[in-house]
C-alpha positions as MATLAB code, in Angstrom:
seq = 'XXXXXXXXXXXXXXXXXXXXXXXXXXXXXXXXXXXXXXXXXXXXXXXXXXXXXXXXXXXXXXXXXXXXXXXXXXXXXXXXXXXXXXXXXXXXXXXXXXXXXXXXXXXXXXXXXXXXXXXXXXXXXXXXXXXXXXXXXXXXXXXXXXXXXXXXXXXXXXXXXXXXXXXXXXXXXXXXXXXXXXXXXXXXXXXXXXXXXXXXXXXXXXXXXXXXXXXXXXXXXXXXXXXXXXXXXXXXXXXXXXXXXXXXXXXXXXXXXXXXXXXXXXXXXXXXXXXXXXXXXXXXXXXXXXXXXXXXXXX';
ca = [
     116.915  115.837  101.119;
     116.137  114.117  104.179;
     118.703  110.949  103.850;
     121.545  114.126  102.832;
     120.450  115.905  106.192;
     120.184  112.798  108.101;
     123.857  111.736  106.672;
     125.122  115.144  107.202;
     123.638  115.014  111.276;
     125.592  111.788  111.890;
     128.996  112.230  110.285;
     129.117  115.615  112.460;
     128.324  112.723  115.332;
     125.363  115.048  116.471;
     123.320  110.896  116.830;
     126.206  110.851  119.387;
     125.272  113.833  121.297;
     121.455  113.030  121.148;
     122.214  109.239  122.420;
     124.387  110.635  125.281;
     121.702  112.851  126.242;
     118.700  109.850  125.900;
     121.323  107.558  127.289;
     118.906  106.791  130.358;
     115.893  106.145  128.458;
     114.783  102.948  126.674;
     114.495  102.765  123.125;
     112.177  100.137  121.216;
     113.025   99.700  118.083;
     110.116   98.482  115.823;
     110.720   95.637  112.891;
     108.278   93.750  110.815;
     110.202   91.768  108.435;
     113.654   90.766  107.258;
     114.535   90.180  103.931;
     117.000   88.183  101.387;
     115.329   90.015   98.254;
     116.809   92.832   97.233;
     114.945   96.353   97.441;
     112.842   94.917  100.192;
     110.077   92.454  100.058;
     107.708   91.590   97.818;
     105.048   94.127   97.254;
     106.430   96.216   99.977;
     106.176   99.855   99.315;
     106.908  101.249  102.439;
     109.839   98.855  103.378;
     108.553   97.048  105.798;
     111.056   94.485  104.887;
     114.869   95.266  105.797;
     117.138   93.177  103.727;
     119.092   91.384  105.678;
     122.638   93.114  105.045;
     120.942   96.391  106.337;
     119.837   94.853  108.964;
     123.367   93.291  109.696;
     124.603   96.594  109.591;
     121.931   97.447  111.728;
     122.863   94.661  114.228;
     126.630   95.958  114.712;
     125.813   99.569  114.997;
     124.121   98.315  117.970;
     126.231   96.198  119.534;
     128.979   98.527  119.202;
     127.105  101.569  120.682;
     124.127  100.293  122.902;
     123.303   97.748  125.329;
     120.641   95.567  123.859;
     118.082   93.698  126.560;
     114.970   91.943  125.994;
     111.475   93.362  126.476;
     110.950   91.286  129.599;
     114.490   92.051  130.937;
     113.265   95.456  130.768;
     109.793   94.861  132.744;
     111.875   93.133  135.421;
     113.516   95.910  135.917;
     110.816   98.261  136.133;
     109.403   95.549  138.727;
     112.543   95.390  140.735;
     112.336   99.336  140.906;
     116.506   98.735  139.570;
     117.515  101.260  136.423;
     118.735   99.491  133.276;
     122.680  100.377  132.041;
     122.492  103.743  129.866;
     122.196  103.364  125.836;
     119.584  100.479  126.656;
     117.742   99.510  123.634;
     115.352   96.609  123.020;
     113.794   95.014  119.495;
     110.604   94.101  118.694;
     109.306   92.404  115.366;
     105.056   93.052  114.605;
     103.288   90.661  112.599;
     105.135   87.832  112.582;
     106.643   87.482  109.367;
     107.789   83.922  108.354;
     110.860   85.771  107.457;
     112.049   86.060  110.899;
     112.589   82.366  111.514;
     114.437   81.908  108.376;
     116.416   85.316  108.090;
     116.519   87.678  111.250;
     116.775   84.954  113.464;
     119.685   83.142  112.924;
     121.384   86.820  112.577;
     120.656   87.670  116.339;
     120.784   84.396  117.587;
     125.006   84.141  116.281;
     124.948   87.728  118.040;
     123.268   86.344  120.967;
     120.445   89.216  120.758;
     117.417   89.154  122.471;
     113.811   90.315  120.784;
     110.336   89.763  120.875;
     107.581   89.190  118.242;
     104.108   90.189  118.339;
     101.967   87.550  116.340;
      98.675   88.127  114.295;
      97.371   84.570  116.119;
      94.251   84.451  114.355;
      97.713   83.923  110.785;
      99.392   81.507  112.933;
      98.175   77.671  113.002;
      99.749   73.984  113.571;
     101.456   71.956  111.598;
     104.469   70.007  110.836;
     107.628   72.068  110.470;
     108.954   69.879  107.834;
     106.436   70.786  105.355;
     108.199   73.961  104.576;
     111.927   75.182  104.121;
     114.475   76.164  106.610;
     115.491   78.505  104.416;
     114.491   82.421  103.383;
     112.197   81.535  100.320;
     110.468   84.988   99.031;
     107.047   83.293   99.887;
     108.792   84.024  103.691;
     108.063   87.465  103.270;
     103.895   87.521  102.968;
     103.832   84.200  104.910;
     103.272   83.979  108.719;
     105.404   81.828  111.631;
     103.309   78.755  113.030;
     102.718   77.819  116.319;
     105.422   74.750  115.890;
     108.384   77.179  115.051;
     107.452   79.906  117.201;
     107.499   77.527  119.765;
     111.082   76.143  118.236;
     112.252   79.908  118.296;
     110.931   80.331  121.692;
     112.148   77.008  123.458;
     115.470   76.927  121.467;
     116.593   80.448  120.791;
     114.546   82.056  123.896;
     112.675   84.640  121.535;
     109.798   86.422  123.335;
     106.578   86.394  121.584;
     103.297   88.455  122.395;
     100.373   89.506  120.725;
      99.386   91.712  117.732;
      95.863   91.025  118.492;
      93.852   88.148  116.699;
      93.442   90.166  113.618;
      95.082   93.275  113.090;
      92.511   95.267  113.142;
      92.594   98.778  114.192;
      91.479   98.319  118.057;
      89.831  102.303  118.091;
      86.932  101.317  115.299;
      86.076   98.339  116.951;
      82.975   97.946  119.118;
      83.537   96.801  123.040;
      83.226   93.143  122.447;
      85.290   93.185  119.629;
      87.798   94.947  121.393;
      88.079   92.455  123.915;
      87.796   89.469  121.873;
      91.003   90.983  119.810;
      92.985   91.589  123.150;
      91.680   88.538  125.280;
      91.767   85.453  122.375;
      94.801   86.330  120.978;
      96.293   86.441  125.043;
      94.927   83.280  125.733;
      96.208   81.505  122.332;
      99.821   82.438  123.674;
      99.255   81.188  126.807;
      98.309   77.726  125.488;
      99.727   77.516  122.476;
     103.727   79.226  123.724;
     103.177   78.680  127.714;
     103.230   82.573  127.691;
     102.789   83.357  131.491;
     102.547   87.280  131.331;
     101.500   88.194  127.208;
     102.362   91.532  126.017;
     100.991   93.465  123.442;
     101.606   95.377  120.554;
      98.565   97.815  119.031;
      97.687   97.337  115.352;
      98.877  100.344  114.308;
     100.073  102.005  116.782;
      96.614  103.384  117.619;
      95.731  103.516  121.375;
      93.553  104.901  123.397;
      93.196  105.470  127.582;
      90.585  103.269  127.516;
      92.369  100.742  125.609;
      95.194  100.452  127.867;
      93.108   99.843  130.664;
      91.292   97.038  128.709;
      94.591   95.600  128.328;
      95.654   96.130  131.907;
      92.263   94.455  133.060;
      92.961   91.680  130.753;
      96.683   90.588  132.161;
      98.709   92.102  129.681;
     102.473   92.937  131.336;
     102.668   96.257  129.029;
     101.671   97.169  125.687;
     103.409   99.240  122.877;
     102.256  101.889  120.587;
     104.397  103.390  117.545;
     104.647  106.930  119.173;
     108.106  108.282  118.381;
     110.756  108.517  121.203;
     112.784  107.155  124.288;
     110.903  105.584  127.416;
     111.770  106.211  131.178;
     111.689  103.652  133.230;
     109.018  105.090  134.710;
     107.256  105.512  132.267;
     103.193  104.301  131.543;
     103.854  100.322  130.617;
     100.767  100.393  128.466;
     101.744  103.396  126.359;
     105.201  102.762  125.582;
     106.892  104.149  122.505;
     109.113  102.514  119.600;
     110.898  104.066  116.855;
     109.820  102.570  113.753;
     112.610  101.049  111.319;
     112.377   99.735  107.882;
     114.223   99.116  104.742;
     114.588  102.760  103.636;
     117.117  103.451  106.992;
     120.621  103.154  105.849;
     123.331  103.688  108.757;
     122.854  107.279  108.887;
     118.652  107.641  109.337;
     119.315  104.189  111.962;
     121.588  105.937  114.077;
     119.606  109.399  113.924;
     115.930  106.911  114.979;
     118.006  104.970  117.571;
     119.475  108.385  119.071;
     116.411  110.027  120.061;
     117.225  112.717  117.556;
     114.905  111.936  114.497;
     112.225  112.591  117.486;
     114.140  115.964  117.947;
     113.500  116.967  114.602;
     110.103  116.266  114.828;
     109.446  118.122  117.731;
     110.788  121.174  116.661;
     108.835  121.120  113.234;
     105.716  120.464  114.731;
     106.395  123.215  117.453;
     105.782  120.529  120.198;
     106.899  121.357  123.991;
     107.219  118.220  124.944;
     107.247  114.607  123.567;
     104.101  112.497  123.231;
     105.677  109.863  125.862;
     105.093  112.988  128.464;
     101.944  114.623  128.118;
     100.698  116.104  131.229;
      96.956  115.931  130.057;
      94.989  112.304  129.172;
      94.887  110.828  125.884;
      91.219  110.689  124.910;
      89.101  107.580  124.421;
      88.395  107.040  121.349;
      90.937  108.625  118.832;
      94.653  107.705  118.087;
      97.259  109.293  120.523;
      99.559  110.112  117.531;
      98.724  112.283  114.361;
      97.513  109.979  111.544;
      99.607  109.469  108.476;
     103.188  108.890  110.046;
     105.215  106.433  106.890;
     108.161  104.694  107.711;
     110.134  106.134  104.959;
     109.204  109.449  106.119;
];
């Protein structure tokens, strides 16, 4: 029902009219993996993994609709107090997935498309990039990029890379300590391990709290990113920014609806909210996740 209403929404080009009217904010689109197995990756229920001719199709919806910039083109502009061009729209990859060296980034690289990855740096370790394949193998899909070829895709290709904590676990039932030693190793393993001069940050989960983002304010971090539906000003709080999550189960249709701002519409309305979570007037509070729990990306 929801891919038939989602299908219905964009061949009446309503994704048009919601894009035109988010066509100032920034969307961040949120990856994990990229695929050459069909149906997704291996043991990957909620399509984490988008095979890769989705995510070609993916790739040229953009470019023909939206003006795609990097994460840190995007802080420069916030910096520079300069707007980005409308339809802006960046793309992010959590985890670090082996898969993204050997499938998704060849794909933008040919396109000359900028993203970043946030790496689990506790998964990542040193060795010699000839002891494994230049090419997709399915192992790609559980395994995790190395220092040596995120340093390759960084140096060569100019991917951004920042952190998805040392771990991955969920920041808001750790203790203090272990808070900081999540946020603070895994930004110092990216500074000498990628020459990362300003590390940003992605939240296991999504999960955030105020008191989080000051941590990671404190700490150095340029911004960090939760998984809070909807478009970002460019004025927006850098340590609370949203991304719309994609995965395997988003044909054309459910992309373009995400990317528009529109899925977010529907939400809204259903839940009866006045205004998106990106724009609450009143704090988040300390110690509990900003969104409601139980969000799927196939939902």
């Amino acid at each position: 029902m929801k891919n038939f209403l989602f299908t219905v929404l964009y061949w009446l080009r309503v994704t048009k009219l919601a894009a035109w009217w988010h066509r100032r904010r920034v969307t961040i689109l949120c990856y994990h993996g990229v695929t050459e197995r069909s149906g997704g990756g291996v043991n990957d229920a909620k399509g984490l993994h988008v095979n890769h001719l989705r995510f070609a199709n993916h790739l040229d919806f953009l470019q023909r609709n939206y003006n795609i910039v990097s994460l840190g083109e995007y802080l420069l502009a916030r910096n520079q107090g300069r707007p980005l061009r409308d339809y802006s729209v960046i793309l992010t990859f959590d985890d670090g997935f082996r898969n993204f060296l050997t499938v998704a980034a060849p794909m933008l690289a040919q396109r000359k498309i900028p993203a970043t990855v946030f790496l689990i740096t506790d998964r990542a370790r040193e060795e010699d990039p000839g002891e494994r394949s230049s090419t997709w193998t399915p192992d790609d899909d559980r395994r995790y990029l190395s220092w040596t070829e995120a340093r390759k895709l960084k140096e060569v290709y100019g991917f951004e890379f920042g952190s998805h904590t040392c771990s991955h676990s969920p920041l808001l039932g750790l203790s203090e300590a272990e808070t900081e030693r999540e946020l603070l190793h895994s930004f110092n393993q990216l500074v000498s391990h990628l020459g990362v001069t300003e590390p940003t940050l992605s939240y296991p989960k999504g999960e955030y709290s105020t008191l989080l983002a000051e941590e990671a304010r404190k700490l150095g971090y340029s911004c960090a990113l939760t998984t809070d539906r909807g478009q970002n000003e460019l004025g927006h709080d850098r340590f609370t920014l949203g991304r719309s999550l994609i995965g395997n189960h988003d044909d054309l249709p459910s992309f373009a609806v995400r990317v528009s701002g529109l899925r977010w519409w529907l939400v809204s309305i259903i839940r009866g909210s006045d205004h998106p979570p990106h724009t609450r007037s009143h704090p988040l509070p300390e110690k509990a996740p900003a969104k409601v729990p139980g969000f799927q990306l196939g939902d």
